[in-house]
Backbone and ligand atoms as CSV (ligand in chain L), in Angstrom:
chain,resi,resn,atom,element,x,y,z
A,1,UNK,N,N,134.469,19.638,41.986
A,1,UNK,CA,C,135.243,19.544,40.741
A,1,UNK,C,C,134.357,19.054,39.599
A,2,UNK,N,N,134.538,19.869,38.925
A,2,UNK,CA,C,133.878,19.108,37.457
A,2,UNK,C,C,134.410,18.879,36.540
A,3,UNK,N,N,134.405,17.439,36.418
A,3,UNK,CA,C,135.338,16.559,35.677
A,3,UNK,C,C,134.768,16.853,34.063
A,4,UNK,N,N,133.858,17.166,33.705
A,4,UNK,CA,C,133.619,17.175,32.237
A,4,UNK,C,C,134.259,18.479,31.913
A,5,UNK,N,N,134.181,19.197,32.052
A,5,UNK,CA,C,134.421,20.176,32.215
A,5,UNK,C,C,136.012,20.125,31.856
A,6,UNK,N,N,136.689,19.244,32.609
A,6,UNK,CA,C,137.939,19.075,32.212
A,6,UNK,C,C,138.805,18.420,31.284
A,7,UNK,N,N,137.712,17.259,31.347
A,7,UNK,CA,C,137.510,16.592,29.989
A,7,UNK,C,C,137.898,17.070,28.397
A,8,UNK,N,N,136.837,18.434,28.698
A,8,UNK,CA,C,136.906,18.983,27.784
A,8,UNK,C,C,138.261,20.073,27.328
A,9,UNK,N,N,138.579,20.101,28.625
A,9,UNK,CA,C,139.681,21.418,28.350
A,9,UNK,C,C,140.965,20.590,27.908
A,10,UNK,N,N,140.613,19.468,27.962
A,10,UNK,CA,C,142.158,18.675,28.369
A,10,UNK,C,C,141.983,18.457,26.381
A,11,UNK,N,N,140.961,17.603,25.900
A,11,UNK,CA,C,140.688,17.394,24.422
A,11,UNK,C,C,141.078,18.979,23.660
A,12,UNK,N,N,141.108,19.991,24.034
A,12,UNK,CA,C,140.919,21.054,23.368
A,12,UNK,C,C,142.622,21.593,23.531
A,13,UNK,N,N,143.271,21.040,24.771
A,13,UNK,CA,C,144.537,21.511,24.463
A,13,UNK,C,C,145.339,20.435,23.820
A,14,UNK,N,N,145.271,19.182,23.916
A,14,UNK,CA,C,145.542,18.293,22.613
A,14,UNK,C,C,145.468,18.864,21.449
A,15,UNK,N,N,144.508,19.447,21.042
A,15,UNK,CA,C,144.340,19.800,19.769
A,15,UNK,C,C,145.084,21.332,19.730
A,16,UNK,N,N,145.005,21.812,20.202
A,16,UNK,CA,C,145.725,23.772,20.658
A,16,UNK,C,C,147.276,23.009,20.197
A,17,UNK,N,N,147.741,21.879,20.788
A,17,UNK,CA,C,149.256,21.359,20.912
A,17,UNK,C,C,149.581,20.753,19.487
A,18,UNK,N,N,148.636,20.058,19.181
A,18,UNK,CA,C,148.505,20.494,16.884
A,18,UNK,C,C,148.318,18.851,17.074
A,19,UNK,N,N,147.779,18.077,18.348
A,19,UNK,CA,C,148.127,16.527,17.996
A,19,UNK,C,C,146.844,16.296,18.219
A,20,UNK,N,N,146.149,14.855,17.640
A,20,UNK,CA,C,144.716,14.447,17.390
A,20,UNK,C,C,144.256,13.626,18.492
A,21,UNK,N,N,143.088,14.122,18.755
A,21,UNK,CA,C,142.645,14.148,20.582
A,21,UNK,C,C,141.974,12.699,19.893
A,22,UNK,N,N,141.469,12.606,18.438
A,22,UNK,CA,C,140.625,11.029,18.392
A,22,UNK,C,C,141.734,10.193,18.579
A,23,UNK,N,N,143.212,10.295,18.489
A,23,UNK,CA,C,144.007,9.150,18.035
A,23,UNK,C,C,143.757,7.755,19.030
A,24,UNK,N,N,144.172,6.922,18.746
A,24,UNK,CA,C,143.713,5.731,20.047
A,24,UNK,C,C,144.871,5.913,21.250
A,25,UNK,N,N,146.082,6.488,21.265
A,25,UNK,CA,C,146.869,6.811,22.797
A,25,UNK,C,C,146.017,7.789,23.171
A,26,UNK,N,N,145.019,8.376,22.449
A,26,UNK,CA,C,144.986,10.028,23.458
A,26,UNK,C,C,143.535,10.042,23.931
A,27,UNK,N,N,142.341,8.985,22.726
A,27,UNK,CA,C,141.321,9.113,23.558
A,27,UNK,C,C,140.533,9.143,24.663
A,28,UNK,N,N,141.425,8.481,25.245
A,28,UNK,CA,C,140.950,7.947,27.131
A,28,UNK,C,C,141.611,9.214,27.328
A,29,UNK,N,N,142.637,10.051,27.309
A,29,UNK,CA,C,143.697,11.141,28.218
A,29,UNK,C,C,142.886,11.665,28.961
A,30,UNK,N,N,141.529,12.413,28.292
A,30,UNK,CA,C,141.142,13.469,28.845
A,30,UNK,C,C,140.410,13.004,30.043
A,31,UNK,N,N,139.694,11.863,30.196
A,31,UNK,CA,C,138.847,11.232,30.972
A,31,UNK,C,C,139.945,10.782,32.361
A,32,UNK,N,N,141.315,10.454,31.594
A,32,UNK,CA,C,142.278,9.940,32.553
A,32,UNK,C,C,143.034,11.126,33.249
A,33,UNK,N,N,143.163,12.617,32.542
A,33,UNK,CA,C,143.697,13.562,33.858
A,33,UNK,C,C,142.553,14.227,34.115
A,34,UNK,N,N,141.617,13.820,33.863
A,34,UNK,CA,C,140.476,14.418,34.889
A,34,UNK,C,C,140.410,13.757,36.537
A,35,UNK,N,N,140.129,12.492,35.983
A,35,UNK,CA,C,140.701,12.211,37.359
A,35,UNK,C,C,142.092,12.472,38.018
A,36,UNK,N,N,143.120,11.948,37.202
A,36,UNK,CA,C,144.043,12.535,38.155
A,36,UNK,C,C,143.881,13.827,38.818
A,37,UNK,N,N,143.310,14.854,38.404
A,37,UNK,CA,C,143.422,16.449,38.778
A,37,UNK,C,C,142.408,16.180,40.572
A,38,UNK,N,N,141.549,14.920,39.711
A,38,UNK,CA,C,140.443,14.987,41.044
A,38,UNK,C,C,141.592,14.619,42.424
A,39,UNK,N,N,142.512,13.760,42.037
A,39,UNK,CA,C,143.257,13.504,42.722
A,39,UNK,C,C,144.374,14.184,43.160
A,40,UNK,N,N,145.461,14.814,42.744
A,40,UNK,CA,C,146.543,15.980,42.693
A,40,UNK,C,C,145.853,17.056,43.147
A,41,UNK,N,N,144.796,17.376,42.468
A,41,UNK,CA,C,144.322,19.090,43.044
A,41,UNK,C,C,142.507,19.097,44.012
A,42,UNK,N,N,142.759,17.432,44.694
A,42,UNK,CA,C,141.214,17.378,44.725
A,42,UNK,C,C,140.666,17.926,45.938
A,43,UNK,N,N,141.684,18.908,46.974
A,43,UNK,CA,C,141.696,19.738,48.136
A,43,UNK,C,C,141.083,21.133,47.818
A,44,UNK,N,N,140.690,21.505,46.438
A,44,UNK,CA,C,140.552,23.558,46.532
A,44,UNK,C,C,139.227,23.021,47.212
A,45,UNK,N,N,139.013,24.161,47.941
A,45,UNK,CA,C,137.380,24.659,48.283
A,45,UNK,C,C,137.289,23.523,49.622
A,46,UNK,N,N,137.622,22.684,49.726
A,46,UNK,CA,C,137.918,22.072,51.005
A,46,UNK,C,C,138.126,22.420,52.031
A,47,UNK,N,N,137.424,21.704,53.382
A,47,UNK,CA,C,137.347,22.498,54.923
A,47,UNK,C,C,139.072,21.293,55.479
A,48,UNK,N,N,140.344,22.203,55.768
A,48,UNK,CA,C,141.151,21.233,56.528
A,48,UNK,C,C,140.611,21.582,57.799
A,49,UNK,N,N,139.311,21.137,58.633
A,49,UNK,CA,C,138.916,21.196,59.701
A,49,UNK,C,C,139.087,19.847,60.801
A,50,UNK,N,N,139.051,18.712,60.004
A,50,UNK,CA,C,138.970,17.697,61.101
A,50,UNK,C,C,140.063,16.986,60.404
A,51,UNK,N,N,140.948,17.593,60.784
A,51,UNK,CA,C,142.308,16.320,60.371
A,51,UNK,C,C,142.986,16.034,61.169
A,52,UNK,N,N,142.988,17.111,62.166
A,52,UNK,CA,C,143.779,16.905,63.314
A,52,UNK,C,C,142.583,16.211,64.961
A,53,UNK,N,N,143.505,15.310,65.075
A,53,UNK,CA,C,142.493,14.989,66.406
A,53,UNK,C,C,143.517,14.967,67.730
A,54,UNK,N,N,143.075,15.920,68.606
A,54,UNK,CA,C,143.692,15.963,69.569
A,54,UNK,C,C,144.479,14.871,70.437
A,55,UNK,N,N,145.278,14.934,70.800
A,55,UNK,CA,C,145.458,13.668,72.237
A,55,UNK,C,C,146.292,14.401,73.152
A,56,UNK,N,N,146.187,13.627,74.835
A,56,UNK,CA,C,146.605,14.862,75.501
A,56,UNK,C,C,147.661,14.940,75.770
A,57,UNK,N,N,148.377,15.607,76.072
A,57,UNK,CA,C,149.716,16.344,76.019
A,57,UNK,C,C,151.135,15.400,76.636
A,58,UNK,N,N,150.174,15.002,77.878
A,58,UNK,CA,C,151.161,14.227,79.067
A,58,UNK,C,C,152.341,15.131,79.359
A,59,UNK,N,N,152.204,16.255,79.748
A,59,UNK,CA,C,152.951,16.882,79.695
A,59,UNK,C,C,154.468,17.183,79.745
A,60,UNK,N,N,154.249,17.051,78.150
A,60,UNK,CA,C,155.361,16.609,77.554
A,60,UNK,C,C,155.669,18.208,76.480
A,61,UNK,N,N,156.119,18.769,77.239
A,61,UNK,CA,C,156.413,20.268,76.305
A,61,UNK,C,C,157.747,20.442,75.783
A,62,UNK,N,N,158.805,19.879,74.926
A,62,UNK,CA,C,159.831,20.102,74.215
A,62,UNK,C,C,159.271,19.901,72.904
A,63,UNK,N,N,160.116,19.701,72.086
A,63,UNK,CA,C,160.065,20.432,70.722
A,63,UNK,C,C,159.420,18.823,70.432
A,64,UNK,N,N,158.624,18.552,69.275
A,64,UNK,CA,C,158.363,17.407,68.421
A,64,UNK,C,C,158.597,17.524,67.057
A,65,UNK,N,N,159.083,16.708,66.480
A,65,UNK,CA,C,159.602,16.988,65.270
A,65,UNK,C,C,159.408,15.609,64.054
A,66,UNK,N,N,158.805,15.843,62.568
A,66,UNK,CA,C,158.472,15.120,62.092
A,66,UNK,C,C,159.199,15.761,60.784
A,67,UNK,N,N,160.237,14.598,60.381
A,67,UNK,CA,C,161.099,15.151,59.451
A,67,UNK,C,C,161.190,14.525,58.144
A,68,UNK,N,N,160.952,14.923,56.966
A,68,UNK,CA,C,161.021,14.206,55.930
A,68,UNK,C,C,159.866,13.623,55.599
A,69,UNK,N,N,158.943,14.661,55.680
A,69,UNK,CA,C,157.365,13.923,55.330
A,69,UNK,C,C,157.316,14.503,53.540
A,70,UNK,N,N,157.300,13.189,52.440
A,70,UNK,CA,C,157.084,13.467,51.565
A,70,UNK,C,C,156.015,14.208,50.858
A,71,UNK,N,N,156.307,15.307,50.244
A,71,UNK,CA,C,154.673,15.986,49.469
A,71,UNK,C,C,155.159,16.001,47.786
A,72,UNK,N,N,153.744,16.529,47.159
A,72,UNK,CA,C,153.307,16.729,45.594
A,72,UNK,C,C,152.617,17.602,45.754
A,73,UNK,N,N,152.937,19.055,45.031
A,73,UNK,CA,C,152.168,19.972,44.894
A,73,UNK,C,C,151.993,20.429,43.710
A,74,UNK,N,N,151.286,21.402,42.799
A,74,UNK,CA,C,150.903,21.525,41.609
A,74,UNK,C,C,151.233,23.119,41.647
A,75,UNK,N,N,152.311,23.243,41.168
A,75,UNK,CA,C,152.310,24.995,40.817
A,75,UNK,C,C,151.542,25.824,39.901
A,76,UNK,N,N,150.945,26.758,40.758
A,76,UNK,CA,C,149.743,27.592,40.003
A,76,UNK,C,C,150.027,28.594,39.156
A,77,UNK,N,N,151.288,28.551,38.760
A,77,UNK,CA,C,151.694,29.483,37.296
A,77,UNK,C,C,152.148,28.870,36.612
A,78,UNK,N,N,152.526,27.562,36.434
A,78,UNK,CA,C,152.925,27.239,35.009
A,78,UNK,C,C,151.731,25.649,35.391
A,79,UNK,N,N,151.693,25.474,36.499
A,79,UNK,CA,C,150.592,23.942,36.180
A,79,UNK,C,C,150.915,22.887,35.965
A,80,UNK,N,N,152.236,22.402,36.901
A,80,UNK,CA,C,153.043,20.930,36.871
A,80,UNK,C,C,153.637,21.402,37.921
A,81,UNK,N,N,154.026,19.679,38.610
A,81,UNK,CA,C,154.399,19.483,39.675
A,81,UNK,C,C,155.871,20.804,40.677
A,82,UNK,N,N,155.269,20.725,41.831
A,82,UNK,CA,C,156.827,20.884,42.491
A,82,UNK,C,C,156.684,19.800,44.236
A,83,UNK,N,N,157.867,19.412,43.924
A,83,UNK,CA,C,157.875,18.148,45.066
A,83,UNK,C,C,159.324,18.222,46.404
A,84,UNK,N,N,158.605,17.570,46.772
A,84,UNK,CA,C,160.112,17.473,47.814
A,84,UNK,C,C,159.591,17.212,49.366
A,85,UNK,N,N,160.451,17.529,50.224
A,85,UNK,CA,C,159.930,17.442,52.219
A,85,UNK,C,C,159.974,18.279,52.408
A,86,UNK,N,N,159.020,18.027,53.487
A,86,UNK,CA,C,158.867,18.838,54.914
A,86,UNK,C,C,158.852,18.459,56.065
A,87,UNK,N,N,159.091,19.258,56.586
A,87,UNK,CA,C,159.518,19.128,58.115
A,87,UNK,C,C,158.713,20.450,59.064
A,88,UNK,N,N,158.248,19.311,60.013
A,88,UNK,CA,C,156.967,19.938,60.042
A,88,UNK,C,C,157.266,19.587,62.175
A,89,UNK,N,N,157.615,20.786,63.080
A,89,UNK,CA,C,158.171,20.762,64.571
A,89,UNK,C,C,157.400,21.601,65.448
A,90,UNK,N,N,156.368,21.342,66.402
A,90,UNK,CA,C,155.723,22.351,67.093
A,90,UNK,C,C,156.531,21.787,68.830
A,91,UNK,N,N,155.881,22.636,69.554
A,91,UNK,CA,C,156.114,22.655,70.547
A,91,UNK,C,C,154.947,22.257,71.547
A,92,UNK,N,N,154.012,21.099,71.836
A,92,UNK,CA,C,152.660,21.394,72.548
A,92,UNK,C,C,152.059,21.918,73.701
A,93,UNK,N,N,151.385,22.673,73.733
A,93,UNK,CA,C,150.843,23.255,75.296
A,93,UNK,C,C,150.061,22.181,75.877
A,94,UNK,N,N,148.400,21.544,75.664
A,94,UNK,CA,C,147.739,20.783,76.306
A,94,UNK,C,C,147.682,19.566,74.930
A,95,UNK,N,N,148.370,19.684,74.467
A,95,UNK,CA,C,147.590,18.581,73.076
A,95,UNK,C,C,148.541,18.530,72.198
A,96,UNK,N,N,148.587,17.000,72.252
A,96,UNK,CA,C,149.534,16.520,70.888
A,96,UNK,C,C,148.862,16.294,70.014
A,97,UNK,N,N,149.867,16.050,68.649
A,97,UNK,CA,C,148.387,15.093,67.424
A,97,UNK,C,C,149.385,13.736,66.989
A,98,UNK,N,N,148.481,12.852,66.650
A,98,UNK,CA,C,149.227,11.356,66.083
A,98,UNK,C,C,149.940,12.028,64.912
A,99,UNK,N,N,151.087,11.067,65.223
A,99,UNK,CA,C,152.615,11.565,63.877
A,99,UNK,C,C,151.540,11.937,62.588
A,100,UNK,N,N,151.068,10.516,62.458
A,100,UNK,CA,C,150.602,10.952,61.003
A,100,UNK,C,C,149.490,11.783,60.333
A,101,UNK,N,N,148.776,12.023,61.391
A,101,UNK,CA,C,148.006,13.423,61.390
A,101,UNK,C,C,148.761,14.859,60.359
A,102,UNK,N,N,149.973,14.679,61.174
A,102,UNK,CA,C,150.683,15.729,60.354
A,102,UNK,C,C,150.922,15.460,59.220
A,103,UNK,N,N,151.150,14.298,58.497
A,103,UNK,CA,C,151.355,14.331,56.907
A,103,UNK,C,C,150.442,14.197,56.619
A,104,UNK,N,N,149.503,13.887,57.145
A,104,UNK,CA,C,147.696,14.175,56.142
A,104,UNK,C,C,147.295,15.761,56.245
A,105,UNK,N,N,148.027,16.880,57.135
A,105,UNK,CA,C,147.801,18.290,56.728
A,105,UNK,C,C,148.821,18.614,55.608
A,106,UNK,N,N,149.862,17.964,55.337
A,106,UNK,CA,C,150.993,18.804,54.614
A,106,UNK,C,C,150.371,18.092,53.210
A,107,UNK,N,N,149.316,16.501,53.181
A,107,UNK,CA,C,149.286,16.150,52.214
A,107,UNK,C,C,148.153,16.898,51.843
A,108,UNK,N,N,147.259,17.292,52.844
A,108,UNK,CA,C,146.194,18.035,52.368
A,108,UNK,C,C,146.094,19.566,51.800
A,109,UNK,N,N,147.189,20.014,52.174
A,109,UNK,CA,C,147.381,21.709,51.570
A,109,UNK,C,C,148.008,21.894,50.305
A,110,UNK,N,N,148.489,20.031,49.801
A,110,UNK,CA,C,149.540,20.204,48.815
A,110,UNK,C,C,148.491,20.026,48.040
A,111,UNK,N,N,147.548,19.298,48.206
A,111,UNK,CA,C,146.638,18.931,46.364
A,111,UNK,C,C,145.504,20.160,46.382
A,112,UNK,N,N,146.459,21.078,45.977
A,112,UNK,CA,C,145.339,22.179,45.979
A,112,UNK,C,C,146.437,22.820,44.339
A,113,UNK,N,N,146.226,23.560,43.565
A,113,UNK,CA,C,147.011,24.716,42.664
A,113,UNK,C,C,147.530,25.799,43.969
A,114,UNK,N,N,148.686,25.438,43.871
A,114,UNK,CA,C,150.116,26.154,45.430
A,114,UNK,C,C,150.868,27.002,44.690
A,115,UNK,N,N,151.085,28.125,45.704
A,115,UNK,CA,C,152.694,28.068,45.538
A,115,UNK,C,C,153.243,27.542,46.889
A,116,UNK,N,N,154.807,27.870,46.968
A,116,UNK,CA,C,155.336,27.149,47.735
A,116,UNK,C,C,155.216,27.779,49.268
A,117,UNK,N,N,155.147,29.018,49.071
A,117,UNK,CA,C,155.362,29.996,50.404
A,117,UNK,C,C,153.585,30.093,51.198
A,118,UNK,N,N,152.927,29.903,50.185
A,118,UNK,CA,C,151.081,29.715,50.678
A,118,UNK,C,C,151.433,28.154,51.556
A,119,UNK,N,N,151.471,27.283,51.037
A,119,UNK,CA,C,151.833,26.317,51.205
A,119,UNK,C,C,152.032,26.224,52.607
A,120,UNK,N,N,153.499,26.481,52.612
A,120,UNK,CA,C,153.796,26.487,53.953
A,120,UNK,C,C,153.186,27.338,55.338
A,121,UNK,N,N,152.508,28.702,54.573
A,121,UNK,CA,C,151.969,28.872,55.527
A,121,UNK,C,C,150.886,28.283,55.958
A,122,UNK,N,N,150.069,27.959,55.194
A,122,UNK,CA,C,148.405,26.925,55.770
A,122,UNK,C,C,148.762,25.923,56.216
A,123,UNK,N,N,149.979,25.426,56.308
A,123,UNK,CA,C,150.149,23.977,56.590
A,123,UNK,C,C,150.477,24.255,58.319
A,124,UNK,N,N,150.971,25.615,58.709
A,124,UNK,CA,C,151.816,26.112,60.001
A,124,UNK,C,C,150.282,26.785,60.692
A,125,UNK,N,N,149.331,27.366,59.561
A,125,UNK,CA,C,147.909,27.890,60.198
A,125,UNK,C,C,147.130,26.732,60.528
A,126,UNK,N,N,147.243,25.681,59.779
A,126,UNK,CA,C,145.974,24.323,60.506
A,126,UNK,C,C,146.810,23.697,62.089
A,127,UNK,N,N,147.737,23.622,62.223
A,127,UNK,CA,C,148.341,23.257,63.221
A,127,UNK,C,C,147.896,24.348,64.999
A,128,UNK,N,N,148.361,25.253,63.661
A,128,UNK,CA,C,148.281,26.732,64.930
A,128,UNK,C,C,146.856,26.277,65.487
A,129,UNK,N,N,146.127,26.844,64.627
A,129,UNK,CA,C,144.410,26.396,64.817
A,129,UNK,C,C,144.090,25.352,65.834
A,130,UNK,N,N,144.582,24.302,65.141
A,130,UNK,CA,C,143.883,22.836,65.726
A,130,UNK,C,C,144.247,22.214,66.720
A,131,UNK,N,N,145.727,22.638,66.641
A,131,UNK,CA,C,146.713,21.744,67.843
A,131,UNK,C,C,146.882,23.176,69.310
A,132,UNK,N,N,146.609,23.924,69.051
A,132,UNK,CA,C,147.085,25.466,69.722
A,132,UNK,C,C,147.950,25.384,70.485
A,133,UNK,N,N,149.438,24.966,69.912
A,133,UNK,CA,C,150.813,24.742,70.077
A,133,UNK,C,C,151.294,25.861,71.203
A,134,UNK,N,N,152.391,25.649,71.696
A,134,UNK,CA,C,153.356,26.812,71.671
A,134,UNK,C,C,153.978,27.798,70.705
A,135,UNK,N,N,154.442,26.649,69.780
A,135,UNK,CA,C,154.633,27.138,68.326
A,135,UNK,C,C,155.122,26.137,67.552
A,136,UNK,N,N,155.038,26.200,65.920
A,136,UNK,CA,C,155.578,25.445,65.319
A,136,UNK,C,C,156.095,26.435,64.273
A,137,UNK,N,N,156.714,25.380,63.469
A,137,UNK,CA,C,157.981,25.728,62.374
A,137,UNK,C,C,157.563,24.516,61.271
A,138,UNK,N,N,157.261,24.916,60.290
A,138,UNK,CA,C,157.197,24.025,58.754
A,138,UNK,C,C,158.493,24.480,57.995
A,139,UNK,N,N,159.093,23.359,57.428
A,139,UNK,CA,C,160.686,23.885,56.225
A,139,UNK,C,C,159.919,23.325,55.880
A,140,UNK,N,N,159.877,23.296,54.305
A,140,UNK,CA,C,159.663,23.324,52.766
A,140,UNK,C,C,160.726,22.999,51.593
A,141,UNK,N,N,161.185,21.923,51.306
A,141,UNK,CA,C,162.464,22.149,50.841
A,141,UNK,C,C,161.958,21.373,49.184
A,142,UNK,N,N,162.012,22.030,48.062
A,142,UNK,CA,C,161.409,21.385,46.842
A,142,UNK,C,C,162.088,21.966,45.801
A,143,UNK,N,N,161.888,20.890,44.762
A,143,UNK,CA,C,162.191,20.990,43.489
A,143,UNK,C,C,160.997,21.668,42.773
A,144,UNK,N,N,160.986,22.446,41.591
A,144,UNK,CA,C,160.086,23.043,41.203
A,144,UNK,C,C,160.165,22.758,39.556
A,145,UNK,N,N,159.096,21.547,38.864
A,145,UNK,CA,C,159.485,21.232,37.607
A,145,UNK,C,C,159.769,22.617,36.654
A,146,UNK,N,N,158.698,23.819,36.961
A,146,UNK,CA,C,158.528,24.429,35.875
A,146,UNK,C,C,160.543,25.045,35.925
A,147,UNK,N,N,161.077,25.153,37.152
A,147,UNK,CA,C,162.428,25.770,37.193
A,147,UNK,C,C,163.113,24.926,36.219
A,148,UNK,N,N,162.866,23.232,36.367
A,148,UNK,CA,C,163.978,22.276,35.748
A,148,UNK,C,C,163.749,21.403,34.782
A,149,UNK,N,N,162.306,22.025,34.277
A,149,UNK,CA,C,162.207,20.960,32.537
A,149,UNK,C,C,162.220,22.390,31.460
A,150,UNK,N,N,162.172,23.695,32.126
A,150,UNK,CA,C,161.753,24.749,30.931
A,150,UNK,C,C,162.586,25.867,31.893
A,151,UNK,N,N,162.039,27.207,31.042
A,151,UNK,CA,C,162.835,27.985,31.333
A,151,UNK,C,C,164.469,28.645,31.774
A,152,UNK,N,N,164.436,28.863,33.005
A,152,UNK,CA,C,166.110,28.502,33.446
A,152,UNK,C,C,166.671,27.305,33.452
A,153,UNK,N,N,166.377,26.664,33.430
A,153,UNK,CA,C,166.476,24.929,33.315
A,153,UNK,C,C,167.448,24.704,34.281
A,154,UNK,N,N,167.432,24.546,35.567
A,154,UNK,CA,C,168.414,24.465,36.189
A,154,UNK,C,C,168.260,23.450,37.549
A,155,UNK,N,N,168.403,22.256,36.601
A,155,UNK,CA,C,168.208,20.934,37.298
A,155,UNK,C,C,168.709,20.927,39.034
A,156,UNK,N,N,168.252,21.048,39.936
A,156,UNK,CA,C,169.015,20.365,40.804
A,156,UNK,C,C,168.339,21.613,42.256
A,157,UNK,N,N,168.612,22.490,41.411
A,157,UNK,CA,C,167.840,23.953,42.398
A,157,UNK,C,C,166.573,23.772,43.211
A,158,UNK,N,N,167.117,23.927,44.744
A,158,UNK,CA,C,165.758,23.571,45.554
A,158,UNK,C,C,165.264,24.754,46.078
A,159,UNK,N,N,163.751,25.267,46.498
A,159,UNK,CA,C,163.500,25.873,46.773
A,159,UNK,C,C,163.471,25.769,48.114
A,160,UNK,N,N,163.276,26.552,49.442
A,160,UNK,CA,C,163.516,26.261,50.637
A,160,UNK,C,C,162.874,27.228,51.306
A,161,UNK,N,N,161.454,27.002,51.863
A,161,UNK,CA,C,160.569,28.136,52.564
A,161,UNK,C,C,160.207,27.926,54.011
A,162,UNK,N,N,160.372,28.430,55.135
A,162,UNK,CA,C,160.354,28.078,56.631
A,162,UNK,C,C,159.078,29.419,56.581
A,163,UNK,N,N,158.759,28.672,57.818
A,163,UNK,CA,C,156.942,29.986,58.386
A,163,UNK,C,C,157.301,29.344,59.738
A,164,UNK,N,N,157.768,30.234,60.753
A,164,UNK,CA,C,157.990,30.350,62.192
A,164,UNK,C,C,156.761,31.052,62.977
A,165,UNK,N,N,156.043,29.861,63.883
A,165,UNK,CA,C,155.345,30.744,64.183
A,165,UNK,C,C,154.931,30.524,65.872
A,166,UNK,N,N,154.905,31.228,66.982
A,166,UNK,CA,C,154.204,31.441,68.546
A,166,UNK,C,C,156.045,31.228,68.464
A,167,UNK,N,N,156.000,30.729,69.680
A,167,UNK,CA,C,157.624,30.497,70.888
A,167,UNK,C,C,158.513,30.532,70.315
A,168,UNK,N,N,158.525,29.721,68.646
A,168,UNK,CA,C,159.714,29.679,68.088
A,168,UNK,C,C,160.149,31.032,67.782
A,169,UNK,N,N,159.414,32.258,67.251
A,169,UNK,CA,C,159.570,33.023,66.743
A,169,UNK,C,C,159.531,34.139,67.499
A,170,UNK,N,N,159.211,33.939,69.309
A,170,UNK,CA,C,159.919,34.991,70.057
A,170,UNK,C,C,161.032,34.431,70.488
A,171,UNK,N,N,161.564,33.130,70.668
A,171,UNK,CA,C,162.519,32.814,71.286
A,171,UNK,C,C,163.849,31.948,70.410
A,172,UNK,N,N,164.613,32.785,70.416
A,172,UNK,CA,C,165.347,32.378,69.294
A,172,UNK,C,C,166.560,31.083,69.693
A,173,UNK,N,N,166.497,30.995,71.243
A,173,UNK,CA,C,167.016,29.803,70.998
A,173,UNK,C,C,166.457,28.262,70.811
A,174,UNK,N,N,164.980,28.507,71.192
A,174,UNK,CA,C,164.043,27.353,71.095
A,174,UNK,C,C,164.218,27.554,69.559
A,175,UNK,N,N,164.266,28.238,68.540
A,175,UNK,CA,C,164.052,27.845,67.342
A,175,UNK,C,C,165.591,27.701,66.628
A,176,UNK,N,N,166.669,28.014,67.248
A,176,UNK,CA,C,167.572,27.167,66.934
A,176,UNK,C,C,168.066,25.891,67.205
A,177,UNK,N,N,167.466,25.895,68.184
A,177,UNK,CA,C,167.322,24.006,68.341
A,177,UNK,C,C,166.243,23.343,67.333
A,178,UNK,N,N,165.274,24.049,67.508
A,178,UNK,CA,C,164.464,23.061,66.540
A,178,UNK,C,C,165.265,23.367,64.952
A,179,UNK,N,N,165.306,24.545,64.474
A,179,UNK,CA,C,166.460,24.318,63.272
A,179,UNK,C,C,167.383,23.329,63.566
A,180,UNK,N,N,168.600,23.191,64.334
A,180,UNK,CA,C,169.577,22.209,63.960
A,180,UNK,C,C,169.237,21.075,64.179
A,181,UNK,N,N,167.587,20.253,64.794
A,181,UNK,CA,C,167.394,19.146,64.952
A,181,UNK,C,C,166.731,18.889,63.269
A,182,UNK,N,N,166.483,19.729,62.544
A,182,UNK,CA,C,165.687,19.379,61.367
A,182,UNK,C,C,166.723,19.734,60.501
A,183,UNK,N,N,168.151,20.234,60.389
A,183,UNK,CA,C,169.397,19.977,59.653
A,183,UNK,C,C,169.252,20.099,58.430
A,184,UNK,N,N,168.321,20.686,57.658
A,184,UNK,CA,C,167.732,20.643,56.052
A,184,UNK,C,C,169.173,19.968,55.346
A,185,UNK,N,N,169.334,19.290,54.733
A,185,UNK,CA,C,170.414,19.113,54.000
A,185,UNK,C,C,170.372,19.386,52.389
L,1,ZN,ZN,ZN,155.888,27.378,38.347
């Protein structure tokens, strides 16, 4: 990431927006969402290779389920937030991963410029990959600012994206159990 770089873009749309990038609220801005961006979007070009660390299975093969893991993602057509949970349920063959393993992939696919449906799928491909499940299932359930500060303006509207993927998605009653244990509300 190159923060000057952003620096600069950030001073130049201050001024594009008709307001004065010297004023004393705005001089630090640009220096201050540079970093933030390092932070919110500081995943592009990033390997999600070692996030997951195996542990072994104990063979323990029913559904696991981690529900209500908070994310922040940055929508890549208008360029402000869309937020909300996920729920994130595989099934393991030889290998589990620690609970929180999984919200450091859903946190790691989110600080990238997303949409919501990419999203969910890389978050269901690092698992596939790393954990080599039976299968898992990611819901997606979010608010999307650009829907509810502009345009349609229609406060309250969630978006809701599922990526089914190995056992769940030949076997439809294993993935209706794992649906009604994750109950999206
Ligand atoms: Zn958008």
């Amino acid at each position: 990431m190159d923060e000057k770089k952003i620096e600069e873009a950030i001073r130049l749309l201050i001024d594009g927006l008709g307001d004065d990038p010297e004023r004393p609220g705005l001089a630090e801005t640009p220096e201050r969402v540079a970093r933030m961006y390092g932070e919110i979007c500081g995943n592009i070009g990033k390997s999600d290779e070692d996030i997951i660390k195996k542990l072994p299975a104990e063979r323990h093969d029913e559904i696991i389920l981690v529900r209500d893991i908070p994310f922040y993602s940055v929508c890549e057509h208008h360029m402000i937030p869309f937020l909300g949970i996920c729920h994130v349920a595989y099934i393991p063959k030889e290998s589990i991963s620690g609970i929180s393993k999984l919200a450091r992939v859903v946190e790691f696919h989110a600080r990238k410029l997303q949409v919501q449906e990419r999203l969910t799928s890389q978050i269901a491909d690092t698992l596939m990959r790393d954990l080599d499940p039976k299968g898992v299932i990611v819901v997606m359930d979010a608010e999307h600012l650009c829907m509810t500060m502009r345009g349609v303006k229609k406060p309250g509207a969630r978006t809701v994206t599922s990526v089914v993927r190995g056992i769940f998605r030949d076997k439809i009653a294993t993935r209706n159990e794992a649906m009604s244990l994750i109950g999206n509300r």
